[in-house]
ZAMARNU-296810 format. One line per 8 residues: number of its first residue (from 1); their letters; for each residue z, x, y of N, C-alpha, C, CB. Coordinates in nm, 3 decimals. Glycine has a CB too. Layout:
N
NUM> A> Z/X/Y/Z/X/Y/Z/X/Y/Z/X/Y  ...;
***
This chain:
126
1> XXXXXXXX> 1.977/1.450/-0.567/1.972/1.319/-0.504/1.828/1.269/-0.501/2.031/1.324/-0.361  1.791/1.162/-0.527/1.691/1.073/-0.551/1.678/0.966/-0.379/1.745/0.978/-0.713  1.579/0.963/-0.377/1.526/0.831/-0.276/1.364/0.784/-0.335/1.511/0.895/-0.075  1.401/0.690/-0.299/1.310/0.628/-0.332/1.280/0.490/-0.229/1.338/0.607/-0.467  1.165/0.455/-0.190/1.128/0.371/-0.085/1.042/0.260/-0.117/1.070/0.444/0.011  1.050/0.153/-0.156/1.009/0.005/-0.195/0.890/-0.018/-0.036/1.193/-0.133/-0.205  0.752/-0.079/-0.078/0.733/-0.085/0.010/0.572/-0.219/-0.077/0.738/0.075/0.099  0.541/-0.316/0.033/0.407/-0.412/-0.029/0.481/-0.532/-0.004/0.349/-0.394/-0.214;
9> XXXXXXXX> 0.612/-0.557/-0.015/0.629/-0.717/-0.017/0.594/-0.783/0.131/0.797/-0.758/-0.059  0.595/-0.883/0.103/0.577/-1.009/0.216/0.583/-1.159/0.189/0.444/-1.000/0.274  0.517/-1.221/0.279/0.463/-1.351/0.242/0.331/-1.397/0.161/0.452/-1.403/0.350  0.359/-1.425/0.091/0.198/-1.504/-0.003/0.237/-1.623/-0.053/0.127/-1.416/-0.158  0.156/-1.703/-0.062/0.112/-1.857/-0.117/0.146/-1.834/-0.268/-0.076/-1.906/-0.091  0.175/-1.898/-0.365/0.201/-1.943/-0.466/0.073/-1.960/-0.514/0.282/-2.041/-0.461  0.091/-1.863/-0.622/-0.060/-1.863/-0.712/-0.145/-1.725/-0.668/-0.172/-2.022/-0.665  -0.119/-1.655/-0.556/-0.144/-1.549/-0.517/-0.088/-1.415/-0.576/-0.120/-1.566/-0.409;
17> XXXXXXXX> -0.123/-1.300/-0.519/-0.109/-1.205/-0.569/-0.047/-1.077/-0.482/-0.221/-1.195/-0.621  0.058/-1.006/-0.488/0.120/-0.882/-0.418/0.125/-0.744/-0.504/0.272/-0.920/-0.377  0.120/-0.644/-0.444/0.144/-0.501/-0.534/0.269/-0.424/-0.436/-0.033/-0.383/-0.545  0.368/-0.417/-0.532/0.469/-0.318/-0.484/0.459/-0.194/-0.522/0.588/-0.349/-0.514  0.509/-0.078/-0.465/0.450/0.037/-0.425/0.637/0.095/-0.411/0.319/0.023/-0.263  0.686/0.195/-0.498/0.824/0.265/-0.494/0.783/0.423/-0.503/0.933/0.213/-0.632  0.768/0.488/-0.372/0.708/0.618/-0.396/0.904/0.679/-0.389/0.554/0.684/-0.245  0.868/0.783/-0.462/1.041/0.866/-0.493/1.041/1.004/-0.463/1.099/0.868/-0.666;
25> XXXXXXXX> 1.132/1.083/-0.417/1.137/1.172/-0.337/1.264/1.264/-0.352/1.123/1.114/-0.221  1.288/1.391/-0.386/1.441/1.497/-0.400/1.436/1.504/-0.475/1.576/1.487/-0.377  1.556/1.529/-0.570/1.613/1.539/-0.701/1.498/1.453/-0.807/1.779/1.467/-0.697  1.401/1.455/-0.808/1.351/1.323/-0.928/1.281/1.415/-1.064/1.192/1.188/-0.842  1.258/1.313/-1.149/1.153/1.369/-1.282/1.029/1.311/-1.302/1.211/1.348/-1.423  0.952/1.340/-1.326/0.850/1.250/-1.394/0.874/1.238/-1.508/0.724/1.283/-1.390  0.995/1.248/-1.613/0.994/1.246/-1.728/1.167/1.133/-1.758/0.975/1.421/-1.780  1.145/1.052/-1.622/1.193/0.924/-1.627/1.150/0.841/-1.621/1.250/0.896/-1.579;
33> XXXXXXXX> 1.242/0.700/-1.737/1.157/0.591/-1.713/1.232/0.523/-1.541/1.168/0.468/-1.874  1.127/0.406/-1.490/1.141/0.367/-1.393/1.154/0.184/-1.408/1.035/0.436/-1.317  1.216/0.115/-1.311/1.228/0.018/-1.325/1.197/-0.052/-1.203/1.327/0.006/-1.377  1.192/-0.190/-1.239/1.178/-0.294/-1.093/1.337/-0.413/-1.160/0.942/-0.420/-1.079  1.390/-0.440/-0.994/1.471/-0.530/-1.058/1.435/-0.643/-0.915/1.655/-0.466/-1.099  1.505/-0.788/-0.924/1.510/-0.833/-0.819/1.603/-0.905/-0.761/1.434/-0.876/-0.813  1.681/-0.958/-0.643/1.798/-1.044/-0.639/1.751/-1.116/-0.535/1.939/-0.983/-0.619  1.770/-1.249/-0.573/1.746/-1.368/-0.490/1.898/-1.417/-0.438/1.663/-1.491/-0.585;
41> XXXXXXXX> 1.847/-1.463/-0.320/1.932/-1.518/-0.244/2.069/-1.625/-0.320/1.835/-1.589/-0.149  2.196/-1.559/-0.356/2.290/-1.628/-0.345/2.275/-1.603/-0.565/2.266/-1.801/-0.228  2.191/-1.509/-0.575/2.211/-1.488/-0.708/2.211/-1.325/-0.765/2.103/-1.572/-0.773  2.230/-1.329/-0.884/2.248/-1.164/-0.964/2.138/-1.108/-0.933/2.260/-1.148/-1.139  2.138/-0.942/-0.911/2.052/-0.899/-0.933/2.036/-0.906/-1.090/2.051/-0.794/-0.867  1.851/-0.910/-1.101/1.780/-0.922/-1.254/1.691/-0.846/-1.247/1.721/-1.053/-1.308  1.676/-0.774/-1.382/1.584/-0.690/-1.448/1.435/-0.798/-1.430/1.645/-0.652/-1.626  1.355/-0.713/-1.360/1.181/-0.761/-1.394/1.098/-0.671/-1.490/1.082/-0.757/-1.247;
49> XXXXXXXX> 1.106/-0.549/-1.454/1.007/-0.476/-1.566/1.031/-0.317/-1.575/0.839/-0.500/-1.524  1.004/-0.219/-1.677/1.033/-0.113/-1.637/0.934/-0.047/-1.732/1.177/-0.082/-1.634  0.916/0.068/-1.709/0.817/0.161/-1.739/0.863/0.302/-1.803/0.745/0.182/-1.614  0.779/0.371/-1.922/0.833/0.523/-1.971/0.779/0.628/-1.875/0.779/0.568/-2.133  0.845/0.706/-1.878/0.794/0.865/-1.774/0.647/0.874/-1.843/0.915/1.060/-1.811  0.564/0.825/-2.005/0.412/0.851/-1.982/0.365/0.724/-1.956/0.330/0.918/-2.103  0.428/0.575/-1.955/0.334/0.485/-1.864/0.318/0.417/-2.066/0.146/0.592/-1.733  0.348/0.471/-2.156/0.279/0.417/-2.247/0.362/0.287/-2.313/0.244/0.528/-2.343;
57> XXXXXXXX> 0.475/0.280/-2.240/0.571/0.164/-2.315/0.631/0.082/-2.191/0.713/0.238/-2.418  0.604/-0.018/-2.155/0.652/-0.084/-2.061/0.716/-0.268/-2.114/0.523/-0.072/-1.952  0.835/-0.293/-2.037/0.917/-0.401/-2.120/0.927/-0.486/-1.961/1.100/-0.336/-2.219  0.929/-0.602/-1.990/0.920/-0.702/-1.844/1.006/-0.862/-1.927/0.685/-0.741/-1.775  1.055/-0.893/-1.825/1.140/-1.011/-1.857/1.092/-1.097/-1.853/1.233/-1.039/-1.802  1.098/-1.220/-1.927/1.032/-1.312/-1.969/0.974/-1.405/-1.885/1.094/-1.361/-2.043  1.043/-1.419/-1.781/1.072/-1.489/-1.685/0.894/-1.439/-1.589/1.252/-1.440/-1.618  0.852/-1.339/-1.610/0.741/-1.257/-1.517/0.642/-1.188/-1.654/0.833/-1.106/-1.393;
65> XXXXXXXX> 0.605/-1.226/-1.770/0.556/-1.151/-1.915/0.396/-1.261/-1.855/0.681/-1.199/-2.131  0.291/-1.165/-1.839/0.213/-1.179/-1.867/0.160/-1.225/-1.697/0.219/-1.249/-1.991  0.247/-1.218/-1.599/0.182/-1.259/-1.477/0.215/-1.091/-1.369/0.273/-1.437/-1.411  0.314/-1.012/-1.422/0.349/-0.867/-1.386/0.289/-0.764/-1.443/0.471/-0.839/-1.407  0.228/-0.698/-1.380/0.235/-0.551/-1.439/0.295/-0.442/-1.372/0.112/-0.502/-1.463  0.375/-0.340/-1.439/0.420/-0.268/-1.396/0.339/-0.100/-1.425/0.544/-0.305/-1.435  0.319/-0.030/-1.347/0.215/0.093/-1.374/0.305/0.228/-1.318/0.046/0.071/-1.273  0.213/0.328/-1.312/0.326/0.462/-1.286/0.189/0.562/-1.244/0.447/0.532/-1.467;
73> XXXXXXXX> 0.229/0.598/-1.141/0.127/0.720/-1.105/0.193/0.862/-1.098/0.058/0.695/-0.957  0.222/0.922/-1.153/0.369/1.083/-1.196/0.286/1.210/-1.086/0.363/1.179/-1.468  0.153/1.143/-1.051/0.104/1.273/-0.994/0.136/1.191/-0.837/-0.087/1.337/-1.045  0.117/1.071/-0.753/0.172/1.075/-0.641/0.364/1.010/-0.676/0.057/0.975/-0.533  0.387/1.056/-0.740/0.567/1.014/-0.762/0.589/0.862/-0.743/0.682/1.094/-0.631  0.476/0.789/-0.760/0.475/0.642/-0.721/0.458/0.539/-0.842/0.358/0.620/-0.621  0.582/0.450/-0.861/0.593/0.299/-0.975/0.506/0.189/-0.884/0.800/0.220/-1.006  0.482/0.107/-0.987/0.355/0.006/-0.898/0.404/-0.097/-0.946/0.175/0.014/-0.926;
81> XXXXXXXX> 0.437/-0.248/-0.886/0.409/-0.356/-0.929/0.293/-0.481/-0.888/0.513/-0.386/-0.921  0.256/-0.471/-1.023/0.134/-0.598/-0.997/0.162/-0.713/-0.951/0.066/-0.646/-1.110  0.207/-0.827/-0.910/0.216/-0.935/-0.889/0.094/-1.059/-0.947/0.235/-0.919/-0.763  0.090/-1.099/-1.020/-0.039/-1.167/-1.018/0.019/-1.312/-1.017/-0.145/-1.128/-1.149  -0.018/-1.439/-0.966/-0.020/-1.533/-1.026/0.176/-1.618/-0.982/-0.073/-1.473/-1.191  0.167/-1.585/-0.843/0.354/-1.564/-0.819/0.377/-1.728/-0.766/0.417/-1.410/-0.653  0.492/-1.730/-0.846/0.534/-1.846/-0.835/0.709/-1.879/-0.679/0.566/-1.869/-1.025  0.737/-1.992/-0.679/0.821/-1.977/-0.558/0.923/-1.916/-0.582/0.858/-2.084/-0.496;
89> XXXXXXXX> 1.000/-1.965/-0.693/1.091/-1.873/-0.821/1.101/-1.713/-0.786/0.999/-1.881/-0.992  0.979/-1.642/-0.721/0.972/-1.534/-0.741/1.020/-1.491/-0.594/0.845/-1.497/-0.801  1.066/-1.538/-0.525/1.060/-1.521/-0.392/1.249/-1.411/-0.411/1.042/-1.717/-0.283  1.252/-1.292/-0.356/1.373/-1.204/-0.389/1.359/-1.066/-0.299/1.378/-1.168/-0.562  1.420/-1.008/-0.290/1.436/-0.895/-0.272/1.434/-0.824/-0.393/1.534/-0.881/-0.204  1.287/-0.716/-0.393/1.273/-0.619/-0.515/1.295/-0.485/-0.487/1.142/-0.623/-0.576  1.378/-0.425/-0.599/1.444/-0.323/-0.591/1.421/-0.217/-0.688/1.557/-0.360/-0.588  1.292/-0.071/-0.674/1.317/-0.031/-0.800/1.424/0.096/-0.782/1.175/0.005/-0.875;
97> XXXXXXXX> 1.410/0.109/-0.930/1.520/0.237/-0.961/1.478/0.314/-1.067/1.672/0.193/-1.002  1.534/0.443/-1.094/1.502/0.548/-1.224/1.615/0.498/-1.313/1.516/0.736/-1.189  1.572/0.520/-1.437/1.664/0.527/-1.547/1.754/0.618/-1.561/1.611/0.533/-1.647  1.892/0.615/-1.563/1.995/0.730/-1.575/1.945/0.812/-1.708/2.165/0.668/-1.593  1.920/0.732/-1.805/1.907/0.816/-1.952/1.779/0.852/-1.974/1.948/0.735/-2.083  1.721/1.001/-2.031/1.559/1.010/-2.048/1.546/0.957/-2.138/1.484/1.128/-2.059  1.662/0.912/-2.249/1.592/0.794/-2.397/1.617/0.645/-2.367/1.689/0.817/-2.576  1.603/0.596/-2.208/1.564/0.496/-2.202/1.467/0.388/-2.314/1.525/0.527/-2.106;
105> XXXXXXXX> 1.529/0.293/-2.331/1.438/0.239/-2.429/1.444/0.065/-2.425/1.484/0.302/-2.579  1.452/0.054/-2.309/1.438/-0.099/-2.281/1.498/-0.171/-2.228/1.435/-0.161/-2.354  1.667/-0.126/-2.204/1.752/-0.204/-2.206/1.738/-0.285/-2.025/1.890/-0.116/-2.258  1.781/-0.435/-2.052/1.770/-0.479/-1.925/1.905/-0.456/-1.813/1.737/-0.623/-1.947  2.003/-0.395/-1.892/2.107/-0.391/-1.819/2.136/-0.265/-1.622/2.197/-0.350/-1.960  2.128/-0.344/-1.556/2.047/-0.271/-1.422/2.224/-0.124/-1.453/2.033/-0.432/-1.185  2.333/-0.155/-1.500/2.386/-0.031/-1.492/2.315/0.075/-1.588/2.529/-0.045/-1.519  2.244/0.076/-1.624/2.156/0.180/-1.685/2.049/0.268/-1.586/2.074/0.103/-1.794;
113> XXXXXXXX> 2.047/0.159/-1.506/1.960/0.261/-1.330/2.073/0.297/-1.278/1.856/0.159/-1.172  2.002/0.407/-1.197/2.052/0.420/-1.089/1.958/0.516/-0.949/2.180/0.475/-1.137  2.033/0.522/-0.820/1.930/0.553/-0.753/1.868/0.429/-0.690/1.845/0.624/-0.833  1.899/0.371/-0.653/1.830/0.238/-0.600/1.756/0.252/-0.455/1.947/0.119/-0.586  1.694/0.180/-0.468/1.576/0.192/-0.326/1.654/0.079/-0.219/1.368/0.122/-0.375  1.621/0.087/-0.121/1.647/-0.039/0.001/1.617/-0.205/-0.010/1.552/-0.001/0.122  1.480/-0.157/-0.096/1.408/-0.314/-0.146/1.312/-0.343/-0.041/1.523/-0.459/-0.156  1.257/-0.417/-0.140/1.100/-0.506/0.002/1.125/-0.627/-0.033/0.879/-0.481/-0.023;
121> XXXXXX> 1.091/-0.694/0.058/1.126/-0.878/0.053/1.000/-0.921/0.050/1.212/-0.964/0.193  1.021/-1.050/-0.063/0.890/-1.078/-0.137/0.909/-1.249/-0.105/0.883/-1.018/-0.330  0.816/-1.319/-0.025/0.845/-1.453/-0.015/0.776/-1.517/-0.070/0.852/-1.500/0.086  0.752/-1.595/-0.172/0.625/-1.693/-0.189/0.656/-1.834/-0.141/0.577/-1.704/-0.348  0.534/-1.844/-0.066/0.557/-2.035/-0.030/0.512/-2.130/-0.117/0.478/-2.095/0.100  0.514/-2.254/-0.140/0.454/-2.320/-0.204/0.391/-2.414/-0.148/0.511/-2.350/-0.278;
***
């Protein structure tokens, strides 16, 4: 069994910047990839970005390409998200998770995680 604990969101201004923080705990690998997903109010949860167990291949949805980064620290068991540059759009409950498969290889489909965290709530104002 896996846990894992979402933790950094809040309130920030639009155009600002947040770092989410998913430290994981029990049953886990470091030789999984990891993901961020998010679900906004009254919509699907969606794939934002996900990461390989070495950090060297990371895939992010278009929607967040070039304003996210997603990072991996395997020695404190902790996935990172960058926030840079957040728009109101971005305002959700973020949720990461491990990849069921170790040949993860991109796919955005969230039944490919599993293990899901509680989530941190991420507001941006405008």
């Amino acid at each position: 069994q896996v846990q894992l604990v979402e933790s950094g969101g809040g309130l920030v201004q639009a155009g600002g910047s947040l770092r989410l923080s998913c430290t994981t705990s029990g049953r886990t690998s470091s030789f999984t990839s990891m993901g961020w997903f998010r679900q906004a109010p009254g919509k699907e949860r969606e794939f934002v970005a996900a990461i390989s167990w070495r950090g060297g291949m990371t895939y992010y949805a278009d929607s967040v390409k070039g304003r996210f980064t997603i990072s991996r620290d395997n020695f404190k068991n902790t996935v990172y998200l960058q926030m840079n540059t957040v728009k109101p759009e971005d305002t959700a409950v973020y949720y990461c998770s491990v990849a069921k498969s170790l040949s993860y290889s991109g796919s955005y489909d969230q039944s490919d995680f599993g293990s899901w965290g509680q989530g941190t709530q991420v507001t941006v104002s405008s």
